[in-house]
C-alpha positions in Angstrom: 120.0 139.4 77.8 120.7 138.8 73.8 119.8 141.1 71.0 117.7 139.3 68.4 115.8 140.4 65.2 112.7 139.5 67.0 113.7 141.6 70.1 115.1 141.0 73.5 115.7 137.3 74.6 115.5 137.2 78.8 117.5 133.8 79.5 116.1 132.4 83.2 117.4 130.0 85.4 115.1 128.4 88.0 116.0 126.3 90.4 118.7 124.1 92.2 122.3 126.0 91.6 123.3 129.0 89.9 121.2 130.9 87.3 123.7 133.0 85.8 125.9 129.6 84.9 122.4 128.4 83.0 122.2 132.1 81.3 126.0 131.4 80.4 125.4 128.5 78.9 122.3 129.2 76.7 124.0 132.2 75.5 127.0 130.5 74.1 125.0 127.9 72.5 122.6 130.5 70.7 125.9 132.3 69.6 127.9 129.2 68.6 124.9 127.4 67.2 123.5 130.7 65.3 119.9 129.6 66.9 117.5 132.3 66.5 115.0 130.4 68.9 114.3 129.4 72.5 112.0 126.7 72.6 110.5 125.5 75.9 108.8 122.5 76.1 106.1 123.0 78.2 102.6 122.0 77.3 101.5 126.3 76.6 104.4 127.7 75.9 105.5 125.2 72.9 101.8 125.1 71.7 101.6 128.9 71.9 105.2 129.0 70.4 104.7 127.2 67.4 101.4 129.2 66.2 103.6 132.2 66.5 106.6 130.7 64.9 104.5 128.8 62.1 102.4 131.5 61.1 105.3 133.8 60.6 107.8 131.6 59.1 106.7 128.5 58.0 108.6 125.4 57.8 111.4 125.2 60.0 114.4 122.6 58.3 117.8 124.1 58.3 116.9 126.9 61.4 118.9 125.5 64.2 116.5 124.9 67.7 117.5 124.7 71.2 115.5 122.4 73.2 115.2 123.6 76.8 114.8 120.5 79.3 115.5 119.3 82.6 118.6 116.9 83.7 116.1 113.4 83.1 115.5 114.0 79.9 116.2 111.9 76.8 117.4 113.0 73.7 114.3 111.3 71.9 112.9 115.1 71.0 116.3 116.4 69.7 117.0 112.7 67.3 113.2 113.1 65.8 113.8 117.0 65.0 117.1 115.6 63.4 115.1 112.8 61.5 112.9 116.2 60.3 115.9 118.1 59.3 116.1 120.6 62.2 119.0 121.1 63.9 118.4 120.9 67.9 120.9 121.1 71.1 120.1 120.4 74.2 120.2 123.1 77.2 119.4 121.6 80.3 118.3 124.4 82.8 116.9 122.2 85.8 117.3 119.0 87.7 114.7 117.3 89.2 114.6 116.7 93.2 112.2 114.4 94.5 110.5 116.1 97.7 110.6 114.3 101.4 107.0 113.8 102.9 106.6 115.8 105.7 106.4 113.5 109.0 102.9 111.8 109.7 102.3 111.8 105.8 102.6 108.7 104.7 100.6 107.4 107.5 97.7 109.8 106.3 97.8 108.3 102.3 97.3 104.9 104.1 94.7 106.1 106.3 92.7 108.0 103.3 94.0 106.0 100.4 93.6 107.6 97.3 91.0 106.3 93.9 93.1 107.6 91.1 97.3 107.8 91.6 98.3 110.4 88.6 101.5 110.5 87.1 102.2 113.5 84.8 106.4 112.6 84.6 108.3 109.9 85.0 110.0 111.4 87.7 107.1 111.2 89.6 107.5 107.7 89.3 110.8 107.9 90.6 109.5 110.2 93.4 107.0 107.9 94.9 109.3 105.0 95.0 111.5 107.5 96.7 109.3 107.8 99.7 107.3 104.6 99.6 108.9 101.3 99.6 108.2 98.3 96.5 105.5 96.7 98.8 103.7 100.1 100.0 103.4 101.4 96.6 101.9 97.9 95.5 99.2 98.6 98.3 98.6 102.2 97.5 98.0 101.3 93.9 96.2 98.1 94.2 92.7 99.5 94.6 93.8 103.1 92.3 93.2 103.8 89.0 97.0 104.5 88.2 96.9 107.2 85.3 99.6 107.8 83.0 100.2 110.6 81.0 102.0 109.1 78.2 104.0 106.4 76.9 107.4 107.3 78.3 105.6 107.6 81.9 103.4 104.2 81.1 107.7 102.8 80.5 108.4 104.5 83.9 105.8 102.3 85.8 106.4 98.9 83.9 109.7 99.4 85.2 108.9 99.5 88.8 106.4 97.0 88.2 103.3 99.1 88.3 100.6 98.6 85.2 99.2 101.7 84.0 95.1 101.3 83.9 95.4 104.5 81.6 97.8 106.3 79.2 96.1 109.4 77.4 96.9 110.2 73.9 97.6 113.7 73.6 99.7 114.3 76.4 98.8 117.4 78.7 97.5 117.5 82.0 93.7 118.9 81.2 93.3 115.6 79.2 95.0 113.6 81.8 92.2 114.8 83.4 89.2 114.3 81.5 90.2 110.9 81.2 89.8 110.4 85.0 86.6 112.0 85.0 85.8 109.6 82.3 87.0 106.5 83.8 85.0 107.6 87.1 81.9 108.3 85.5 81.9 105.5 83.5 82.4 103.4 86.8 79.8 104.9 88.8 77.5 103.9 85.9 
């Protein structure tokens, strides 16, 4: 727990390995970086975040951020704040783990093959191909509308050879969605 001038800061730690070593770590940086902000980059908490943040102070160049983030991440966020003249460092918290099917489930995607495939990460990407070999995922998507929910995704699936039939433009998951109702309804005519 820190002591801010906007109140208690909780640091948590969620899953794989120990918590307390993430709490450890984001407390040092606030401390040696002088941050006076967590940001998370989830889709409601940084949207909810910056109306907060910007309608109490304004412009934020020269406060220093930390941008919270899992192990896959790129630095792409952190180099555009630093184009915009804010200061960010990176605290990774979590590391992504790609789940094993459960026995008999593979043989049940076959069996009921899905319309749309949705990929909301590109470590989803990198999940699928963990379970499903080049060739199976080729079949699985070959009759799917594969949705993507952004560019870095969209890069994700060129590089395992999958084409993206569509990439929304603002990037959260309830317009990933509306897309596919979109795409459906404009199929069924």
């Amino acid at each position: 727990m820190l002591r801010r001038a906007a109140g208690v800061v909780y640091l948590i730690g969620a899953g794989p390995g120990d918590p307390d070593l993430i709490t450890v770590k984001g407390k040092r940086l606030l401390e040696a970086g002088g941050a006076g902000w967590l940001v998370f980059t989830s889709e409601n908490g940084v949207r909810r975040f910056f109306e907060r943040f910007l309608a109490r102070c304004g412009d934020l160049r020269g406060v220093p951020v930390i941008r919270v983030r899992g192990a896959l991440a790129d630095a792409a966020l952190e180099e555009r704040l630093r184009e915009a003249g804010i200061e960010a460092s990176p605290l990774t918290v979590y590391r992504t783990c790609h789940a094993t099917w459960p026995e008999g489930f593979k043989a049940k995607l076959f069996d009921h093959p899905p319309h749309a495939v949705v990929f909301a990460s590109g470590s989803a990407v990198a999940g699928l191909f963990s379970n499903l070999t080049v060739p199976e995922v080729r079949k699985l998507a070959s009759k799917a509308l594969i949705a993507s929910i952004g560019p870095m995704t969209t890069r994700a699936l060129r590089k395992k050879g999958l084409k993206a039939s569509l990439e929304v433009s603002e990037r959260t998951a309830p317009a990933l969605v509306k897309a596919i109702v979109r795409h459906r309804a404009l199929l069924q005519g």
